[in-house]
VODREN-395547 format. One record per residue: residue in three letters; x, y, z of N, C-alpha, C in turn. Coordinates in steps of 0.1 Angstrom, whole numbers, plus 5000, padded with zeros to 4 digits. Example, Ala and Ser with C-alpha at 12.3 -4.5 7.8 and 13.67 -1.06 7.14 Angstrom:
# VODREN-395547
{r:ala	n_x:5132	n_y:4943	n_z:5078	ca_x:5123	ca_y:4955	ca_z:5078	c_x:5132	c_y:4967	c_z:5078}
{r:ser	n_x:5128	n_y:4978	n_z:5071	ca_x:5137	ca_y:4989	ca_z:5071	c_x:5129	c_y:5000	c_z:5079}
This chain:
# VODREN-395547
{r:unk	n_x:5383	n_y:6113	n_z:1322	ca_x:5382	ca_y:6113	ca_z:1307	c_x:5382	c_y:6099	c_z:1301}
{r:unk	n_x:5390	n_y:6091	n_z:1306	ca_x:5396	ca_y:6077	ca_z:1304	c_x:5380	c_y:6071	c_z:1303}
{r:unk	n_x:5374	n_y:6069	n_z:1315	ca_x:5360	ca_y:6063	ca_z:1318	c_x:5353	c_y:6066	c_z:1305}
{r:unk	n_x:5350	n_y:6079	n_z:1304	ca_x:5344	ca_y:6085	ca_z:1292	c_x:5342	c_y:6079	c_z:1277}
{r:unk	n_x:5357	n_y:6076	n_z:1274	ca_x:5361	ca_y:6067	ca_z:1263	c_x:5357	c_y:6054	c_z:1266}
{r:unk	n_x:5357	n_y:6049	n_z:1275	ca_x:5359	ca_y:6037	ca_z:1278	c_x:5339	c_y:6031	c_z:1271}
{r:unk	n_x:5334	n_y:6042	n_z:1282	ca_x:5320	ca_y:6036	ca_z:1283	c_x:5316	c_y:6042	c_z:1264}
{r:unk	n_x:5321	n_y:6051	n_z:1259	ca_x:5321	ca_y:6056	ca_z:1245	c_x:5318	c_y:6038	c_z:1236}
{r:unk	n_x:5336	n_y:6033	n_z:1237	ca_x:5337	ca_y:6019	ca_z:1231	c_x:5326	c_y:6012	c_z:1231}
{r:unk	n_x:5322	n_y:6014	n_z:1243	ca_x:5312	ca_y:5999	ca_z:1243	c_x:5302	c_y:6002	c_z:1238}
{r:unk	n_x:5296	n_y:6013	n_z:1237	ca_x:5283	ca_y:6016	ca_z:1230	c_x:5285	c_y:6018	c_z:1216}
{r:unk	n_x:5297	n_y:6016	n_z:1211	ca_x:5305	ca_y:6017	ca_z:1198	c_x:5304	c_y:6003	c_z:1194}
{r:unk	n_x:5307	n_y:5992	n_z:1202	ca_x:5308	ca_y:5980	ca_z:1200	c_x:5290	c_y:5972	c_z:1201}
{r:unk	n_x:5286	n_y:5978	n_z:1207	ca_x:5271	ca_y:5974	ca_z:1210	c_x:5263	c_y:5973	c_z:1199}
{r:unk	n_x:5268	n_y:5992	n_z:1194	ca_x:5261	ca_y:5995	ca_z:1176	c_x:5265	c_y:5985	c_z:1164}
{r:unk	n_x:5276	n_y:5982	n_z:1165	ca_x:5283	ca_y:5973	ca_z:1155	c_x:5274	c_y:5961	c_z:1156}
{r:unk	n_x:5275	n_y:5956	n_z:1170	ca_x:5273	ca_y:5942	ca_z:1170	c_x:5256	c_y:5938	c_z:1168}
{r:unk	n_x:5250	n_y:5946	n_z:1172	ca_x:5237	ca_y:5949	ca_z:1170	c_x:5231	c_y:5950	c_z:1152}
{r:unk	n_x:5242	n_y:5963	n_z:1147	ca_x:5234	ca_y:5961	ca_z:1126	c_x:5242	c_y:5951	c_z:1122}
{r:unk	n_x:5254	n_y:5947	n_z:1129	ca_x:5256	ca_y:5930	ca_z:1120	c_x:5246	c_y:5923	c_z:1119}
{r:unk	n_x:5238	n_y:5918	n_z:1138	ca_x:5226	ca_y:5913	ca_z:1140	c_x:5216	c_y:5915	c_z:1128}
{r:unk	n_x:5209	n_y:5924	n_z:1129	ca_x:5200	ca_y:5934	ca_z:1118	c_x:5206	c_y:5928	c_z:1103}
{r:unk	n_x:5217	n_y:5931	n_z:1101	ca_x:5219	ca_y:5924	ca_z:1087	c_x:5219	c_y:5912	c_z:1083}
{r:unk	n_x:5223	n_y:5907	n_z:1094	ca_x:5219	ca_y:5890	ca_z:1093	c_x:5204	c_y:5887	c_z:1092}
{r:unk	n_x:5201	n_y:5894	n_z:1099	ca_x:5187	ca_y:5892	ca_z:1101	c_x:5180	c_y:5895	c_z:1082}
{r:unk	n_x:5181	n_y:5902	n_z:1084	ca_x:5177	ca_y:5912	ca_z:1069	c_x:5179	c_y:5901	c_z:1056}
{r:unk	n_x:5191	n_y:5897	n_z:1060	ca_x:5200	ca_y:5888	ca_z:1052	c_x:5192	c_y:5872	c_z:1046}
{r:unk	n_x:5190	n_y:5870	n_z:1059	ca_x:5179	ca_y:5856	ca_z:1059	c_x:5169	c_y:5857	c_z:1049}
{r:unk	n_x:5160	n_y:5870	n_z:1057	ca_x:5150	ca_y:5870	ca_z:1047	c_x:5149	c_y:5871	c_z:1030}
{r:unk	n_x:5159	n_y:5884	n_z:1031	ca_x:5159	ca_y:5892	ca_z:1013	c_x:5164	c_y:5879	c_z:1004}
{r:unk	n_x:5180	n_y:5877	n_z:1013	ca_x:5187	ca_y:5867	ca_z:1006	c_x:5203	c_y:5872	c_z:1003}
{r:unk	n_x:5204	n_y:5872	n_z:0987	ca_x:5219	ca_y:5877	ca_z:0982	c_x:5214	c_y:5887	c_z:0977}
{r:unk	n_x:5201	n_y:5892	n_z:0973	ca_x:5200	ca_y:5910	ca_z:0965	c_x:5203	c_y:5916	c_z:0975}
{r:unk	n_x:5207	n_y:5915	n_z:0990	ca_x:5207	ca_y:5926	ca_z:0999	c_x:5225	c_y:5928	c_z:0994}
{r:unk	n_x:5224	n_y:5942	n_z:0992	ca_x:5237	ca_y:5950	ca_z:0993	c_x:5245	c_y:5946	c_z:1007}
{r:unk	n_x:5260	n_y:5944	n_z:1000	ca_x:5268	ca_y:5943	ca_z:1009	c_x:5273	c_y:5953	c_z:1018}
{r:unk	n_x:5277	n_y:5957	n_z:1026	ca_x:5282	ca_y:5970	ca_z:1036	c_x:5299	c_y:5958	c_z:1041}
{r:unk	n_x:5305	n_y:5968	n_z:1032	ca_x:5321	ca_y:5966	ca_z:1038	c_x:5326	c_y:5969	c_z:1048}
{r:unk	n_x:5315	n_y:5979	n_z:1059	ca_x:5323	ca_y:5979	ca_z:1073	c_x:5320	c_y:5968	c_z:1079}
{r:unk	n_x:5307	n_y:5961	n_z:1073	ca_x:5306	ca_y:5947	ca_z:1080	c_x:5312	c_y:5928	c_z:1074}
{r:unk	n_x:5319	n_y:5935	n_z:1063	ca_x:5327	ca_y:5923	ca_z:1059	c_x:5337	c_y:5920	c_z:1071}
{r:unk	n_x:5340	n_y:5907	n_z:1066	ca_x:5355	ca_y:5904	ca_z:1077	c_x:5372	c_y:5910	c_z:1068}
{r:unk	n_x:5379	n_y:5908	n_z:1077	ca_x:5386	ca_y:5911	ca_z:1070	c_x:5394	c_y:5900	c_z:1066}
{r:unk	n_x:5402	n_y:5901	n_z:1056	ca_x:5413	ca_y:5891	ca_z:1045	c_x:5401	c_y:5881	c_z:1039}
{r:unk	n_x:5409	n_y:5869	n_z:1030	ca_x:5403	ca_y:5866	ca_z:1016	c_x:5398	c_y:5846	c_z:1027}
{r:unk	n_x:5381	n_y:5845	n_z:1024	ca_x:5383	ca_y:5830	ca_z:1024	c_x:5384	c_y:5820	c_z:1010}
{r:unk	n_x:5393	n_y:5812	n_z:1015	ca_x:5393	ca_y:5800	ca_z:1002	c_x:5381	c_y:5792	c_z:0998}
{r:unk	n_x:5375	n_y:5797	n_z:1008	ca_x:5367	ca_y:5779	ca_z:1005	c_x:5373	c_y:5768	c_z:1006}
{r:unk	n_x:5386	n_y:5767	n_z:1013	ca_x:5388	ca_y:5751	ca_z:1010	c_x:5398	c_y:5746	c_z:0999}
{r:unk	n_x:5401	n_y:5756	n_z:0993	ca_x:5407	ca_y:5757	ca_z:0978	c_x:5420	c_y:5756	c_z:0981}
């Protein structure tokens, strides 16, 4: 069952890391009108430097 989950994760992590790709991607072209998706923000606040 363990294996099961296991190999689950990665194809969990694959999908993620894959429509970040795609968003980035997406991102380049459209610009800043592309809608944000909060499961792909980071998480906590950057300063900028501030």
């Amino acid at each position: 069952v363990q294996k099961l989950w296991d190999k689950r994760e990665t194809q969990l992590k694959r999908v993620l890391k894959n429509t970040a790709g795609m968003y980035g991607d997406l991102e380049g072209i459209i610009g800043s009108t592309l809608p944000k998706i909060e499961a792909l923000e980071l998480e906590g606040e950057i300063n900028d430097g501030e």
